[in-house]
C-alpha positions in Angstrom: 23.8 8.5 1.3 20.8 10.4 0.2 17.7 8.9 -0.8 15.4 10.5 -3.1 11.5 9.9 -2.1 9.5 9.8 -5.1 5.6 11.2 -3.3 5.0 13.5 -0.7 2.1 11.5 0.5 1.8 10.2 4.3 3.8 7.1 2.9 6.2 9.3 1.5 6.5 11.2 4.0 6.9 8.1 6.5 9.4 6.5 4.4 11.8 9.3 4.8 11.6 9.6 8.5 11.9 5.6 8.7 15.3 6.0 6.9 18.4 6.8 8.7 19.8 9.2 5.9 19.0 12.5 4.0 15.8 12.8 2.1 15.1 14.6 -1.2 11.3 14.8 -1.6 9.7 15.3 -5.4 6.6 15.1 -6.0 4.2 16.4 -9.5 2.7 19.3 -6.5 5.7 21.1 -5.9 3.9 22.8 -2.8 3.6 19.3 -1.3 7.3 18.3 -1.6 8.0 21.4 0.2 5.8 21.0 3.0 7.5 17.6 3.2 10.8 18.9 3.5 10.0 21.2 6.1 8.0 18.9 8.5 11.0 16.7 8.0 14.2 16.2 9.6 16.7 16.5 7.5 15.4 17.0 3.8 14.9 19.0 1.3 12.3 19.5 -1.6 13.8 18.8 -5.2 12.1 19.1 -8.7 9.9 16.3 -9.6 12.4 16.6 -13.4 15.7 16.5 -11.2 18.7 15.6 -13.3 20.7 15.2 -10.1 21.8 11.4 -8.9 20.9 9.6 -5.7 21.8 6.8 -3.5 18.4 5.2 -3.3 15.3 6.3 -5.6 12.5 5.1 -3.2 9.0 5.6 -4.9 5.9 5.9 -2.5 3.2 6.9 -5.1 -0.5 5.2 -5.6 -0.7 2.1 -7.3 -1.6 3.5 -10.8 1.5 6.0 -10.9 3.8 3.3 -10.0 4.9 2.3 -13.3 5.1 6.2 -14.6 7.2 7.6 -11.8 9.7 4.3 -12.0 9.9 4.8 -15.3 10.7 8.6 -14.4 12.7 8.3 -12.1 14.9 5.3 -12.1 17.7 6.6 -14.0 18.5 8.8 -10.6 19.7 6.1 -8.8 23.2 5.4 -7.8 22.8 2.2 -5.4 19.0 0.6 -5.3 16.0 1.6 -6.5 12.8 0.4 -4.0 8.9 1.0 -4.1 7.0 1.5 -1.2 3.6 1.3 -3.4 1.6 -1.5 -2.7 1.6 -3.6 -5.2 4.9 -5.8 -6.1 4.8 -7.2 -9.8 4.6 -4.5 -12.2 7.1 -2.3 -10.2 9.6 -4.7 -9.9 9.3 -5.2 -13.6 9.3 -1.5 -14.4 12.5 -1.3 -12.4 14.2 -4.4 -14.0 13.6 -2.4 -17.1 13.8 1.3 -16.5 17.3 0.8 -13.6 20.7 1.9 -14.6 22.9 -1.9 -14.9 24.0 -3.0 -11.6 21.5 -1.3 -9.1 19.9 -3.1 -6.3 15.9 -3.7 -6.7 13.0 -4.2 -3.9 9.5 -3.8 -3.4 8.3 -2.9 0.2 4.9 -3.0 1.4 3.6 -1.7 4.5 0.9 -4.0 5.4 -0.7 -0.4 7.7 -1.2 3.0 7.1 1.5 5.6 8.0 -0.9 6.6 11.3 -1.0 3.0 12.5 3.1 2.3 12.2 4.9 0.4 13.3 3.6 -2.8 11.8 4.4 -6.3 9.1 6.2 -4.7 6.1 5.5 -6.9 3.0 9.3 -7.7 0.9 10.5 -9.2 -2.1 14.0 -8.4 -3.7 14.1 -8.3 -7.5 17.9 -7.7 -7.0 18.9 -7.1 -3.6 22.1 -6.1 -1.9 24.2 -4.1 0.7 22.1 -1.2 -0.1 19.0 -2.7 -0.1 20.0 -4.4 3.1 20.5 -1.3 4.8 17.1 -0.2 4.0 15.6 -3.4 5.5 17.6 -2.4 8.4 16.2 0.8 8.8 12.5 -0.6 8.8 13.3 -3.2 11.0 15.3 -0.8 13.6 11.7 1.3 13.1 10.1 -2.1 14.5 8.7 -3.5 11.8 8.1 -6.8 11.1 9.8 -7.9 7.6 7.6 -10.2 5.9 9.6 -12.3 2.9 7.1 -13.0 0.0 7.3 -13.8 -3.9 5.7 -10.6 -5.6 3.4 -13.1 -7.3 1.9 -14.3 -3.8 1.9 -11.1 -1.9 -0.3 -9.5 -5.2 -2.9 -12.8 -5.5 -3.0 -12.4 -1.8 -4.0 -8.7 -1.8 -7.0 -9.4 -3.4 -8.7 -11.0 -0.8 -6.9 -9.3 1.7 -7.3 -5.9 0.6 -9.7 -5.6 -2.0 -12.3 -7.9 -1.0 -11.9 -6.8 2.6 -12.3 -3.3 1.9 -15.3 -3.8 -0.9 -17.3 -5.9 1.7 -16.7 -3.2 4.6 -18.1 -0.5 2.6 -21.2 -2.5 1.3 -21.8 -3.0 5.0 -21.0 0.5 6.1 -23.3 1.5 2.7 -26.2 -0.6 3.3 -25.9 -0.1 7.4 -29.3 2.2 9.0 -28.6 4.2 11.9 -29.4 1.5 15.0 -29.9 2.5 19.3 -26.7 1.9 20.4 -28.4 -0.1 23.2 -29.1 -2.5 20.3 -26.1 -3.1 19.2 -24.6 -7.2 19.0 -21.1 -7.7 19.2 -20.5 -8.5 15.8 -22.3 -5.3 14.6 -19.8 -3.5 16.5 -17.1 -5.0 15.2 -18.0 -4.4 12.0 -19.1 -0.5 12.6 -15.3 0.1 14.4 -13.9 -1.7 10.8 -15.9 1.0 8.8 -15.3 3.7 11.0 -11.2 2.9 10.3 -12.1 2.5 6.4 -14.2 5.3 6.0 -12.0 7.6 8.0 -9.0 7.2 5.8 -8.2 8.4 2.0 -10.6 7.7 -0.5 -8.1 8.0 -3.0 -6.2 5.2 -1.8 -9.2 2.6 -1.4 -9.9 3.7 -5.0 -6.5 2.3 -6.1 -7.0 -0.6 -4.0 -10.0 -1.4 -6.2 -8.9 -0.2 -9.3 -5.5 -2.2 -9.1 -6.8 -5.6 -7.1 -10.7 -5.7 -7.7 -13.1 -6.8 -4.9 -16.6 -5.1 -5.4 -17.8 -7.4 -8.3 -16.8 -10.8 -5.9 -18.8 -9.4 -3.0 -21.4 -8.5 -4.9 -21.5 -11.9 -6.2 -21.1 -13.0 -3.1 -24.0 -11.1 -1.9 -26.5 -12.2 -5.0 -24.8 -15.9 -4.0 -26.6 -15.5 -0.2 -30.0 -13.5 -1.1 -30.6 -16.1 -3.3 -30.1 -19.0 -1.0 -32.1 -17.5 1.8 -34.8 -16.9 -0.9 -34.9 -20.7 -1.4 -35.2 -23.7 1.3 -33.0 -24.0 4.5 -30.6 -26.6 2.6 -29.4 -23.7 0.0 -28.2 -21.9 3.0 -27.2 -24.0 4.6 -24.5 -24.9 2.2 -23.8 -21.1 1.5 -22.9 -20.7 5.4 -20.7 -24.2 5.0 -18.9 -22.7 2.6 -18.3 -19.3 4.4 -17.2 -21.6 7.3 
């Protein structure tokens, strides 16, 4: 059973090791699907306009590339087409319509990046099966935790948990002056380590996160919400740090 890995990204890259089968790697930079194959055990690059078939179609491309590459490269699939993209909704609709009759439909999300793995995998099945089982296998035999949730929940929840997250660690890590380390409260180093993880990661990825689940304009708001109660009496924020309780 070979599995065709749509992105030769880290979570491309991660998802073929994770599964206990052949990979085929395609990906819009040839160069990178190559490099994937070869740091790879066993798989091999493939155009990203394959006509060949495959077991599983697993796409691990960012957020806003989702839909295309589904819409690309659904037809390929034999058994199950899965996403490993981040976001659940649209790509389980673009697979309900883009999938051949008959093949088995998921969305995975890894709630970590690649680096950090093992971790909570996010899962929903739009039409789940042997195949699809199988593949939960494999991440779970990786030691992951499978986390069940309704696409609809997991995306809502993403907001807050990765959008707004992320937006307020930057404005901290943006608005942040260099301090004496002998200075430093426990809280402030909590939140430096937080940026340091952000901040050393992609910034394309963080882009999609905000592009695809918002979170900037809500702490900015957020922001405006506090500078304006500590402009006014002790009771205005007083209630602004109730309701951050």
């Amino acid at each position: 059973m070979e599995v065709l890995v749509v992105g030769a990204g880290a979570v491309g890259r991660w998802v073929a090791e994770v599964v206990a089968a052949p990979a085929a790697f395609a990906d819009t930079d040839p160069q990178r699907a190559v490099a994937a194959a070869d740091a790879t055990e066993n798989a091999r690059a493939v155009a990203v306009d394959t006509a060949a078939s495959f077991a599983v179609v697993a796409v691990a491309v960012p957020m806003r590339a989702a839909g295309a590459a589904i819409d690309a490269h659904a037809a390929a699939a034999e058994r199950a087409i899965v996403d490993f993209t981040g976001v659940m909704g649209e790509p389980l609709a673009a697979m309900a319509a883009a999938g051949p009759p008959g093949v088995e439909r998921a969305s995975f999300h890894p709630l970590f990046a690649p680096a950090h793995a093992p971790g909570r995998i996010a899962v929903t099945d739009g039409d789940g099966g042997p195949t699809v089982d199988r593949l939960r296998g494999w991440l779970a035999d990786a030691g992951n935790e499978l986390v069940e949730v309704p696409a609809a929940v997991h995306d809502d929840a993403m907001e807050t948990i990765q959008g707004r997250t992320h937006a307020a660690i930057l404005a901290f890590a943006l608005a942040a002056d260099d301090v004496p380390d002998a200075l430093a409260t426990p809280v402030y180093e909590e939140l430096s380590r937080l940026a340091d993880r952000v901040t050393g990661g992609t910034p394309g990825v963080y882009a999609d996160i905000q592009s695809t689940f918002g979170g900037s304009q809500e702490v900015a708001a957020a922001a405006d919400r506090i500078a304006a109660a500590a402009a006014g009496d002790g009771d205005a924020f007083a209630e602004v740090y109730e309701d951050a309780s």
